[in-house]
Structures are given as structure tokens and as C-alpha cells.
N, C-alpha and C positions, 0 to 999 in steps of 0.2 A: 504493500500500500504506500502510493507519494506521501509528500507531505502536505501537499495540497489536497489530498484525498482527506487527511484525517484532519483536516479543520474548514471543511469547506460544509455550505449548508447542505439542508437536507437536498438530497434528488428526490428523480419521480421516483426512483423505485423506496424510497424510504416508507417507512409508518408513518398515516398521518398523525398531524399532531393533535393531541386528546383537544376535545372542546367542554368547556368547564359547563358541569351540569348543575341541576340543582340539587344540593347534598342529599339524598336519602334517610340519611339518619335521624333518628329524634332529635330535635332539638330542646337543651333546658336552658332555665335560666339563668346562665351564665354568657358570657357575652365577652366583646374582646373589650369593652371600657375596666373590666376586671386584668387588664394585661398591657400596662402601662410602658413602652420600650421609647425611649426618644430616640429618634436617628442621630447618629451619629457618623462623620465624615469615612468614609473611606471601611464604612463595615456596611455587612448585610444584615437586616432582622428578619426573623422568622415572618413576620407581618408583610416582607417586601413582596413573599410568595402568593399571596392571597389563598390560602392552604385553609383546607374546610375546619369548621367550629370545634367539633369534637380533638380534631386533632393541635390544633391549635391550646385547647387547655387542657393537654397531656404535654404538650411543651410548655405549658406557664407552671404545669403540677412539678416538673422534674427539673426547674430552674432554670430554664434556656431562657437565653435571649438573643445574644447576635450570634448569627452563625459562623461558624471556624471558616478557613480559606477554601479546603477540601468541599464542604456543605455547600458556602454558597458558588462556588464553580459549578457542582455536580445538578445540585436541583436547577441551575438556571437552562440545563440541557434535559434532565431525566423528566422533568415536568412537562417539558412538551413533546414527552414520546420518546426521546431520543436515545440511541446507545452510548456507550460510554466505556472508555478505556482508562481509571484511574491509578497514578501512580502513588500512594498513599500508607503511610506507616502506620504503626500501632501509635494508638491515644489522640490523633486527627481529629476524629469524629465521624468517620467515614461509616461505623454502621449507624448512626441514626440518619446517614445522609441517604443511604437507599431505602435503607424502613420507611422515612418518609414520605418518599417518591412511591415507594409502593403503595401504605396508605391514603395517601392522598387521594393518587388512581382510583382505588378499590371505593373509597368513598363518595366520589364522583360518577362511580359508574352504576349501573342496576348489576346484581348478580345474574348471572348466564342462568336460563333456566336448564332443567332438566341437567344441572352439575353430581357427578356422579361419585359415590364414596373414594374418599383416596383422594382425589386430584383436584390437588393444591392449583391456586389461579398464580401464584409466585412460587420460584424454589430458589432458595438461597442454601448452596452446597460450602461446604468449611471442611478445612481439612484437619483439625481435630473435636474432640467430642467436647473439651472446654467450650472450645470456641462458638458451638453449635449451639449450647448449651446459653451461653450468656447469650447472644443473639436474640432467642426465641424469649429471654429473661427481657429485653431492650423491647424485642417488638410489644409485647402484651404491658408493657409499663407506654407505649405510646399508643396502642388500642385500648387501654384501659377506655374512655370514655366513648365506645363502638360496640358492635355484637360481632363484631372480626374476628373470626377463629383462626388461631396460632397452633402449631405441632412441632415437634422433633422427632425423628428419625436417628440414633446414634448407637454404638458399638456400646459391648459392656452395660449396658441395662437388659430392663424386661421388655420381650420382645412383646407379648399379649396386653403389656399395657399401653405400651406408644400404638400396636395396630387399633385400640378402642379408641385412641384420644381420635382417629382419622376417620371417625364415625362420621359423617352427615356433612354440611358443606364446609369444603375446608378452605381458606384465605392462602396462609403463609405456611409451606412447612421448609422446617432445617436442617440439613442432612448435611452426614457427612458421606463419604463417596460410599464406603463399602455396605454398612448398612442399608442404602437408600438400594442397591445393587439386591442387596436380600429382598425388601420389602414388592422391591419391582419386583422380583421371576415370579415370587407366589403370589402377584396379584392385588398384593395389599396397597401398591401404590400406584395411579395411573397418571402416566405423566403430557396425555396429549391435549389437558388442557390451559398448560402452562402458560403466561401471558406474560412472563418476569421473573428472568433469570437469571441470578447474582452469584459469580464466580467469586467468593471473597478468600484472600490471599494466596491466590495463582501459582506462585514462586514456591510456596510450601509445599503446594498439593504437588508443583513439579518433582521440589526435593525429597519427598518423601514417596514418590512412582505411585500416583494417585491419577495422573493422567489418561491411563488406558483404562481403567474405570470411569475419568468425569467422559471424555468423550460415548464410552457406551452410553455412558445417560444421556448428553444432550442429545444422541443421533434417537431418542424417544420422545425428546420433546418438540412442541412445531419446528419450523423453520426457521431461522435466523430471519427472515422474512416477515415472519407473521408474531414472531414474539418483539418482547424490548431484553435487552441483556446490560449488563453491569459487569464490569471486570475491573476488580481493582488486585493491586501487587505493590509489593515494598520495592520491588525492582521491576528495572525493564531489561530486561536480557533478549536478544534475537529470540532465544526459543517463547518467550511471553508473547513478544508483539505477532510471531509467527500466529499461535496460538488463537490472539484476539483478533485478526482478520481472518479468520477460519468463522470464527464463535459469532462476531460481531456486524451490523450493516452499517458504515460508513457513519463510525464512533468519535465523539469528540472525544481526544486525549485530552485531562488532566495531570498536570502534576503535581503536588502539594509535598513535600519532604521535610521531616523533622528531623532537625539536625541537634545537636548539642550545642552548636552555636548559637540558635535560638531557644534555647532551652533555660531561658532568662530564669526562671523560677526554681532553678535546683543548684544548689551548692554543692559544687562536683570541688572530690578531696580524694587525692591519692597518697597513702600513706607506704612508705618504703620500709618494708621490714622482711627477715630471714624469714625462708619457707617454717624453719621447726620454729618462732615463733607465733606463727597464725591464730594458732589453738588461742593459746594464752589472750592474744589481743583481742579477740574475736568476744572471748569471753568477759572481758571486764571492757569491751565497750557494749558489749548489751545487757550489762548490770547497772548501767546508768540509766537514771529515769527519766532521761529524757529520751528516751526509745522507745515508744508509745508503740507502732505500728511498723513491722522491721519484715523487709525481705534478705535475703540471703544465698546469694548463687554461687554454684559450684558446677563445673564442668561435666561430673562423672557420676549418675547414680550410687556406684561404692564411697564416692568423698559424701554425699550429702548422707546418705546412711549414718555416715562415722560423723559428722558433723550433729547430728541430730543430736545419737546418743552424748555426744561430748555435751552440749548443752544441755540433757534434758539430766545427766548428771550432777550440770552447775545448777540445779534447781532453777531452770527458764521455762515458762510457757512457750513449750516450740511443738510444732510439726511439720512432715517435710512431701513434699511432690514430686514425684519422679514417675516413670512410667513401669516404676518396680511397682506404685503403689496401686491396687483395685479401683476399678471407676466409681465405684460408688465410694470408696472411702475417700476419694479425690474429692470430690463435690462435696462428699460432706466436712471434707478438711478446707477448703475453698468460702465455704456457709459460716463457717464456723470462726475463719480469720476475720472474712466482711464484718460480722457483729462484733468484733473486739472479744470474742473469746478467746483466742491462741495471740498471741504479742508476737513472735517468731515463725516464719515459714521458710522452712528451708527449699531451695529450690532446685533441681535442671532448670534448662532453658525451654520445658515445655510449658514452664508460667512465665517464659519471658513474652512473648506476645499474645493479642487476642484477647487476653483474660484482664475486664476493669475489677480491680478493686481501688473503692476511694480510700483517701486517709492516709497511706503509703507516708508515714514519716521520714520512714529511711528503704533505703536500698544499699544492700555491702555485696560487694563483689569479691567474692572468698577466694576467689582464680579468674582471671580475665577469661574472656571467651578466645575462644579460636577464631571463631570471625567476629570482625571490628562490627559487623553491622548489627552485631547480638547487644554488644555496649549498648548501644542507642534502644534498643528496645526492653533493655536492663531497666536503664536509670528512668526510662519512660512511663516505668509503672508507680516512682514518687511524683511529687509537684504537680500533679493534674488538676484541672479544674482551677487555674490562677491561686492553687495553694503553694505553699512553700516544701520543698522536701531538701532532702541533702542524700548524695551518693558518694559513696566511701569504696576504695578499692586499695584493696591490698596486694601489692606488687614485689613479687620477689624472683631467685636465682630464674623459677620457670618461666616468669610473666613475663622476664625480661625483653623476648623477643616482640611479646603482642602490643607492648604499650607502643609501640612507636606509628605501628601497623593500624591502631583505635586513631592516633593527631593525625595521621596522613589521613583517615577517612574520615576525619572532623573538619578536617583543616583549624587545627586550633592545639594549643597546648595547656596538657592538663597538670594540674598545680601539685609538685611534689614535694612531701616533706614528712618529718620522719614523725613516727605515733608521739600526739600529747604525753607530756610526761606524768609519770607512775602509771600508764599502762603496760608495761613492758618491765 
């Protein structure tokens, strides 16, 4: 595809563009004078979309007001039908930017009659069951004030209770590739009546060989023609864009990138010290009470293991996620840090992206990642939402190579200096 292909308007052959109907839904008494935003120079508000009532005080309920850079590029294209190739990292706001677009649609339009069980009017596919999982948490927190039915489809749960939730007419369902692959053969899922389908984080599903599953799927659902699609990714690599001119009809690219440069709101601190003191440091910096809400990455399901035990020995509220740990004991370790029960969660890098938990005080990086672009998605999960957070990494004889390899892909240098004293 040129590059005048992918930013040029729509052609004849495109979808037309939706015409705004009159909402369906109940209306109550609540109004947008309850949703006060003043314009301000050089931002988007939610209000600029003219986006139905309901959904509208599901974004005054959940605190929105202007939208991130990602939102308003993506809605000012997906609102009027259109596809969309975004380039967009974790903590953006890129999934409530298609939730919307979808809702919106769905609320503007009459349901299809004669819709038949199974077959979701949008499929939003994720390439892990976190991620699927909070999605479908996103969407029904923005259908909250609708009769929009929400599902998930995902590995590691019960299969007899996600096939009841696909009971009668279904809206949105969230799949991840291989399960939704099950649901399809035996029938439980039917996918030809798709209207909106959101490829969310491309580049994973690539890395992790998800791809010859998502295309079995799409090659079920209409035609690039007759649907609208969504494809966003942390990267663009030949094999993505390849990818999105397969999947996509004559897509506005976006690109929105979070960098640590702009990552104003976190106090990034690298602390210099020996591999065999880790332990030690690790431990009397989250004996300090100002560690409210603490992540903690480690490269290697066996270090987070031994990390765990070591703190749950210093008598810490810790737990830790890895893909050692059961699905369900994942979620319920995930539920349980959200409310401020567990202080400590040790991680892999399968909580590095996809998964919002607010609150994130800290973020410590117990081993730099192997790839510089994990950093970024590390320290991503403090300071969100224009709060404050601080990331700490501990860098030693191993790290030595990766730190340099994280400022080349920041382009920026990160602040070194040896642990506050009496911690060591």
C-alpha cells in the first residue's frame, strides 16, 4: 500500500459513512448540562464527538474528559465508518478508543433482526486472557448505562459458563485467538455476523505465533469489505503493515507513541548496585511506607518464584504472576492487588502490558528486560491517569549491557546513582 493510499479519503469502494440516527435507547434524566468540560486549546473533548447520551454518562461516571492523542485521532476516523491502522502502546487509551466507536455505532443503529445465538455484531481478539479479560471489564463499565451485551471467550476458565453468557443477542464478545478457534468448530460461536473487528496488539499475537489462528478467524468473518476493522500495535514492522493491508480497506494510519520522554509524571531512578546485593535492597526498600502500591519485574518465572518467597519471608504482602501461575488464580491475584489487598506483585513481563491497574505507586525493575521496548511498558503501569508514580531499577554486572540499549531507545539518559544510604 502507497503512502498516499493510506491517508487518502475514503473511495467508492469504501463503507459508507454511518448517518447519525436517533439513539434507540431509553432515555433518563440525566443530560449532558450534568457534564461540564470547557474547551480547551489544542485538546479534544469527548463532547466534540457528539456521541449518544447513554454513552456519554458512562464517560462522565468513569472520569473522562478530554481525550488522549490516540482517542481523538482514532474516533475522528472510526466514527465515520472508517478503518484504521493504529500504532499505539500500552496506557494510551487506545481500548476505550474502539469501545467507543463501537458503542456508539451499536447505539445509533437498530439491532439486525433475526440475530442469531453466538454472533457477536463486534469481535475484539487479544492475544492474552489478561488482556481479554480487562477489555470486556472496560467495555460493560462504558455500557453500563445501555442493554449492550458484553462476553468473553478465553483459555483457562469454564468453558459451559462463557458458552451460557452467548445466550440471546450478543453486542461485543473478547476472544483470545485459540479459545474463540474452540468455540467456532463446535458451533458455539458464529462469526458471519460481524460488523467490527479489532485486532488489539498485532505485534504480540505475531510474537507469540497467534497469527495462523487470527487469520483462520477473520477468513469467517465478512469481508474486509463489508465489515469496519481496527488494528492497533506497539510496532510497525513490514510483517504488521503487511498484515493490515490484507485485514484492512484503505485504513487511516495513526500513530501515537509513549515514550519515556514524555512520560512527565514518573520519576525514573536507577540505582547501581552488585547482583548479590539485590535481595537485601529490594527488601528494605519495600519496608518503607511509602510503598503503598508496588510492582516488581523480573525476567524469568524461577527469579520471580524466588523473589516472592524472599519477601513473603521479610513478612511483605506480596504475590506474584507469571504464566507458572493458574488462570484463575491470576485474576484472582490481579482483583485482589486492584482493591489494595496484596501491596507487592511480583511480576514477568506478562503484567507488563494490557493489564490497567490504577494506583501503581511504584514500579522496580529487579532485572532490566531484554528488550528496551518492555522498559516502556514496565514503568507504564505507574503514573497513569496524571498521577504521580516513581520507577526504580536496579542495575548490575548482568544489566550492564541492557541499560544502554533502554537510552538508545528512549533517546534520553537515565539518572544513575548509587542506593540511598542504610539501605545496603
Amino acid at each position: 500500500m502507497s503512502e498516499s493510499e493510506q491517508t487518502t479519503a475514503p473511495t467508492e469502494n469504501r463503507k459508507p459513512k454511518r448517518r447519525r440516527r436517533k439513539p434507540r435507547r431509553r432515555q433518563s434524566s440525566w443530560d449532558l448540562r450534568q457534564f461540564q468540560v470547557p474547551p480547551v486549546a489544542g485538546k479534544w473533548r469527548f463532547h466534540d464527538f457528539d456521541l449518544p447520551l447513554p454513552l456519554m454518562r458512562a464517560i462522565h461516571a468513569l472520569g473522562f474528559e478530554y481525550c488522549t492523542p490516540i482517542q481523538a485521532e482514532a474516533l475522528s476516523q472510526t466514527l465515520l465508518g472508517g478503518d484504521i491502522v493504529g500504532k499505539a502502546q500500552t496506557g494510551t487509551g487506545k481500548t476505550a478508543a474502539f469501545l467507543i466507536s463501537i458503542l456508539a455505532y451499536f447505539l445509533e443503529e437498530e439491532r439486525p433482526n433475526g440475530q442469531k445465538n453466538g454472533a457477536p455484531r463486534a469481535l475484539i481478539v487479544a492475544p492474552t486472557r489478561e488482556l481479554a479479560l480487562q477489555i470486556e471489564k472496560d467495555a460493560k463499565a462504558l455500557a453500563r448505562f445501555t442493554d449492550l451485551k458484553m462476553a468473553s471467550v478465553v483459555g483457562g476458565m469454564d468453558y459451559q459458563k462463557q458458552r451460557d453468557a452467548l445466550e440471546g443477542n450478543l453486542d461485543v464478545l473478547v476472544a483470545t485467538p485459540g479459545r474463540l478457534i474452540d468455540f467456532h468448530q463446535k458451533r458455539d460461536v458464529d462469526l458471519t455476523e460481524v460488523e467490527v473487528l479489532v485486532l488489539d496488539e498485532a505485534d504480540r499475537m505475531l510474537s507469540m505465533g497467534f497469527i495462523p489462528d487470527v487469520k483462520r478467524i477473520i477468513r469467517h468473518t465478512p469481508r474486509k469489505e463489508e465489515r469496519q476493522t481496527f488494528l492497533f500495535s506497539a510496532t510497525f514492522t513490514d510483517d504488521i503493515l503487511q498484515l493490515a493491508s490484507q485485514w484492512t480497506l484503505d485504513p487511516a494510519h495513526v500513530e501515537i507513541a509513549v515514550t519515556v520522554d514524555n512520560a512527565a509524571n514518573i520519576d525514573q531512578r536507577v540505582y547501581m548496585v552488585g547482583d548479590a546485593e539485590k535481595q537485601q535492597l529490594l527488601v528494605k526498600l519495600l519496608q518503607q511506607e511509602s510503598f503503598d502500591r508496588v510492582m516488581v519485574f523480573g525476567n524469568r518465572r524461577d527469579l520471580v518464584r524466588k523473589l516472592d518467597d524472599l519477601l513473603r519471608k521479610a513478612g511483605i504482602n506480596v504475590a506474584m504472576l507469571s504464566g507458572d501461575v493458574p488462570q484463575n488464580q491470576r485474576i484472582e491475584t490481579l482483583e485482589k492487588f486492584r482493591a489494595g489487598e496484596i501491596q507487592v506483585l511480583v511480576a514477568t513481563d506478562v503484567a507488563g502490558r494490557g493489564i490497567h491497574i490504577e494506583d501503581v505507586s511504584h514500579v522496580i525493575n529487579y532485572t532490566l528486560p531484554e528488550d528496551p521496548e518492555d522498559y516502556v511498558h514496565r514503568i507504564g503501569r505507574t503514573g497513569r491517569a496524571g498521577a504521580k508514580g516513581v520507577s526504580i531499577s536496579f542495575v548490575g554486572e548482568e544489566d550492564a549491557f541492557s541499560l544502554p540499549e533502554i537510552e538508545r531507545y528512549i533517546d534520553d539518559k537515565l539518572p544513575c546513582e548509587h542506593p540511598p544510604e542504610g539501605l545496603l
